[in-house]
C-alpha positions in Angstrom: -22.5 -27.9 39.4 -20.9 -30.3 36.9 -23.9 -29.6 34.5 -23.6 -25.7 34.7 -19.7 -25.9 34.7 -19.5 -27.8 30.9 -22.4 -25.7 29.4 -20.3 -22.9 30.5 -17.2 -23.7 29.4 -18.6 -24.8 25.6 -20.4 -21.8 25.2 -17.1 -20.5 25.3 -15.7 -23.1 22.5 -19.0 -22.5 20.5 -18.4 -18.7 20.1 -15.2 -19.0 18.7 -16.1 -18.9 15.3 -14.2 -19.0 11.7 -15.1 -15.8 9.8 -16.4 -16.4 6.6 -15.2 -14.8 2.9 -16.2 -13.5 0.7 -14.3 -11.4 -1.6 -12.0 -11.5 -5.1 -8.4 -12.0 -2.8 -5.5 -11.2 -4.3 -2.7 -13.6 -3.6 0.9 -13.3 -2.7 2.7 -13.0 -5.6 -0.2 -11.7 -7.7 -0.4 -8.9 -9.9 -4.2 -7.3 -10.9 -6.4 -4.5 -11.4 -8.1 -3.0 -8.2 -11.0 -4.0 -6.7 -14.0 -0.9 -6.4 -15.7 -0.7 -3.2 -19.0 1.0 -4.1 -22.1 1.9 -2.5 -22.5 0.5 1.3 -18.8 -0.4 1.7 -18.2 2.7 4.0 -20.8 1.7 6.3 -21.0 -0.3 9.6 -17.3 0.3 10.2 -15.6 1.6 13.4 -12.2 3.9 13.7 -10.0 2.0 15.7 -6.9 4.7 14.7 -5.4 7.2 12.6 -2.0 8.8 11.7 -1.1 11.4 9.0 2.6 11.7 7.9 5.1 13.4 5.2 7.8 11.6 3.1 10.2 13.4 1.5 13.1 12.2 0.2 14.5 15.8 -0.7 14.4 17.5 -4.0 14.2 16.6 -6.6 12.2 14.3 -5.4 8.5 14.1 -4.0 6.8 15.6 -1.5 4.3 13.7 0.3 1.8 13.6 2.7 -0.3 10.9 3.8 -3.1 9.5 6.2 -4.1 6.2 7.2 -6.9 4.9 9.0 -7.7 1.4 10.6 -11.3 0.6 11.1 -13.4 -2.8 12.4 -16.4 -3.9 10.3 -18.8 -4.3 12.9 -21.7 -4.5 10.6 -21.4 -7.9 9.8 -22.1 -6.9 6.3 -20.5 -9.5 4.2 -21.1 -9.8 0.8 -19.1 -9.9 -2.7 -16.3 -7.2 -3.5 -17.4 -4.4 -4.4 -20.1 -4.0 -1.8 -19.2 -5.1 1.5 -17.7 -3.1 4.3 -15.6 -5.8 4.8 -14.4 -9.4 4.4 -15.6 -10.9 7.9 -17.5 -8.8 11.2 -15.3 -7.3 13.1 -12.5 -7.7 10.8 -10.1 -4.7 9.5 -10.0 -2.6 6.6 -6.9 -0.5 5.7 -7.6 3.5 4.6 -4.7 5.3 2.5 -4.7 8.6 1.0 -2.0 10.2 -0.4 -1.5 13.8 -1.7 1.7 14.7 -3.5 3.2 19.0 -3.2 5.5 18.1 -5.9 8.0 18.9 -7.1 8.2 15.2 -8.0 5.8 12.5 -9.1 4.6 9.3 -6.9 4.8 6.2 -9.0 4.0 3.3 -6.0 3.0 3.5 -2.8 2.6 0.2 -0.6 2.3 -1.1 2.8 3.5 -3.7 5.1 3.0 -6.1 6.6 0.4 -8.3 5.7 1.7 -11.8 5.7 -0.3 -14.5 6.5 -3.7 -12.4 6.0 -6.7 -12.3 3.4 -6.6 -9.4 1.3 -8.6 -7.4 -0.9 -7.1 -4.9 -2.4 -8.4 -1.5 -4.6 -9.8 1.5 -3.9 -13.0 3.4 -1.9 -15.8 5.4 -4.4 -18.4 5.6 -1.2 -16.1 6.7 1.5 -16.9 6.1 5.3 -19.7 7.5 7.1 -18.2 10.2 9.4 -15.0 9.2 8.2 -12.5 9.8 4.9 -14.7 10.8 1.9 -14.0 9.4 -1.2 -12.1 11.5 -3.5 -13.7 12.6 -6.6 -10.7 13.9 -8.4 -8.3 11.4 -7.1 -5.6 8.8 -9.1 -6.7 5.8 -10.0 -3.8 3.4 -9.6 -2.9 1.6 -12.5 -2.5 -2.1 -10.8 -1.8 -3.7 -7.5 -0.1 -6.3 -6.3 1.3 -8.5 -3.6 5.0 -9.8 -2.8 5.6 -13.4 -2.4 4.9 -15.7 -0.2 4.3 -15.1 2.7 3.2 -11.6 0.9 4.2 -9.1 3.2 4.0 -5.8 1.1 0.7 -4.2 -0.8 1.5 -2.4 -3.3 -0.5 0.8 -5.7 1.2 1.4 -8.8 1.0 4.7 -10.3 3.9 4.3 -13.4 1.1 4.5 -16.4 -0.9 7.1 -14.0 1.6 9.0 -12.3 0.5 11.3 -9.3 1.8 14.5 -9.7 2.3 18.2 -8.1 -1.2 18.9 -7.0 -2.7 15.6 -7.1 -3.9 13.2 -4.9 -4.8 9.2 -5.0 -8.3 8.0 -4.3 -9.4 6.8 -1.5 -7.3 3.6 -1.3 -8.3 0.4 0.7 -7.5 -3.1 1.9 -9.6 -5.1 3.3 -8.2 -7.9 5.6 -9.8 -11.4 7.6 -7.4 -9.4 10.7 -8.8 -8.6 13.9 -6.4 -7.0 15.2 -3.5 -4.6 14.3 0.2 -3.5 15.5 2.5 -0.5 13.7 3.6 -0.9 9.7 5.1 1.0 7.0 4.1 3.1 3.7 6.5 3.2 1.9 6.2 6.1 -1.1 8.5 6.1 -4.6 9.5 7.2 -7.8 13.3 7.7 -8.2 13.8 7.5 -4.8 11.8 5.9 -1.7 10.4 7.4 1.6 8.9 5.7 4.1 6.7 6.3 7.6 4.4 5.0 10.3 1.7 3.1 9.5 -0.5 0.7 10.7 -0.3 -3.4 9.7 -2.5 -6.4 10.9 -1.2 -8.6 13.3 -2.1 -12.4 14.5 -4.6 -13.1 17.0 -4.8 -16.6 18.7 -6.2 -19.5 15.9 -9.2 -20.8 16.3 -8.2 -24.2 16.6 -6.0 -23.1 19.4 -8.2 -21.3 21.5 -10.5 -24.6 20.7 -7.6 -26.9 21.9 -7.8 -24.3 25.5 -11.5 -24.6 25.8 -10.9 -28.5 25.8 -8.1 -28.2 28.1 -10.3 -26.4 30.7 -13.3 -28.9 29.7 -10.6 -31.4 30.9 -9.8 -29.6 34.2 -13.1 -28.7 35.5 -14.0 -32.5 35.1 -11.1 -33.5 37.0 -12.0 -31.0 39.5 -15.8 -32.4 39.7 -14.4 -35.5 39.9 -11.9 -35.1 42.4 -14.3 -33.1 44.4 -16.5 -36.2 44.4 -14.3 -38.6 45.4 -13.5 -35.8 48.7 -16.9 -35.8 49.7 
């Protein structure tokens, strides 16, 4: 009983493992050029939610709609940027599309909040199998960047490549080392700024602490053996 009890309970500790990266991150703080997911990235993932909504600040100004999707990489397919459907299994990737009726252009579009996470930032040219599709005619953004610590906000700047009546933006993606994810923000500008629902990653229980409870409970069935012993 003791025996079967503790290989139990570390099978437990044992699949608790750290995911492993493997990406080029961009940091909070940083400023760069975006990242192309090619060929295989839109494979092995699963929708986990959607939502499609408008911004519009009034004219002169934009009007935009936009959808975003939240899916888990449960391919395991991890590999270096530019060809992996993600940066750890079962970890989330961030879908944005926007498409601007005008009669104003779109200069940035970000998202929130992403503090605390792993991120890799650009946008899709494979799409997802029976998902988005990538979009051929789409706006490449110019750069994108990350606030400062703890870098909350992603950001897709359009200012040298603005989006414009008519147009849309690529396929644009984040990939994440989150599991799991809770509402957020887009936030859409150009003179003035709009902002919706979204979706955001949001903290599961460390490793190390879920580690600390399987030692914990390691620690109580002993006791129990124990003290069960001593009884009989």
């Amino acid at each position: 009983m003791k025996k079967t009890l503790l290989i139990a309970l570390l099978g437990t500790i044992t699949s608790l493992t750290v995911p492993t990266l493997s990406a080029t991150i961009i940091i909070a703080g940083a400023t760069g050029s975006p990242d192309v997911f090619g060929a295989g990235t839109g494979t092995g993932l699963t929708l986990l939610a959607s939502t499609t909504q408008t911004v519009n600040p009034g004219a002169p100004y934009f009007d935009a709609t936009y959808t975003e999707w939240v899916y888990s990489d449960t391919s395991g397919t991890v590999s270096a940027s530019g060809g992996s459907a993600g940066l750890c299994q079962n970890c989330l990737d961030f879908f944005i599309e926007l498409a601007d009726a005008g009669p104003g252009i779109v200069e940035r579009i970000s998202t929130s909040n992403f503090g605390g996470f792993v991120t890799d930032v650009g946008y899709n040219t494979a799409g997802v199998a029976g998902g988005p599709a990538a979009v051929a005619a789409g706006i490449i953004p110019g750069t994108v960047d990350r606030s400062g610590a703890p870098g909350n906000v992603i950001g897709f700047n359009y200012t040298s490549t603005n989006i414009t009546s008519g147009q849309s933006t690529v396929l644009l993606e984040i990939e994440t080392n989150a599991v799991s994810y809770t509402a957020g923000t887009v936030t859409v500008q150009d003179g003035a700024a709009g902002f919706n629902t979204g979706f955001s990653p949001t903290s599961a229980p460390e490793p190390g602490t879920m580690a600390l409870l399987g030692f914990g409970l390691i620690g109580l069935g002993m006791a129990k053996v124990k003290r069960n012993k001593k009884v009989a």
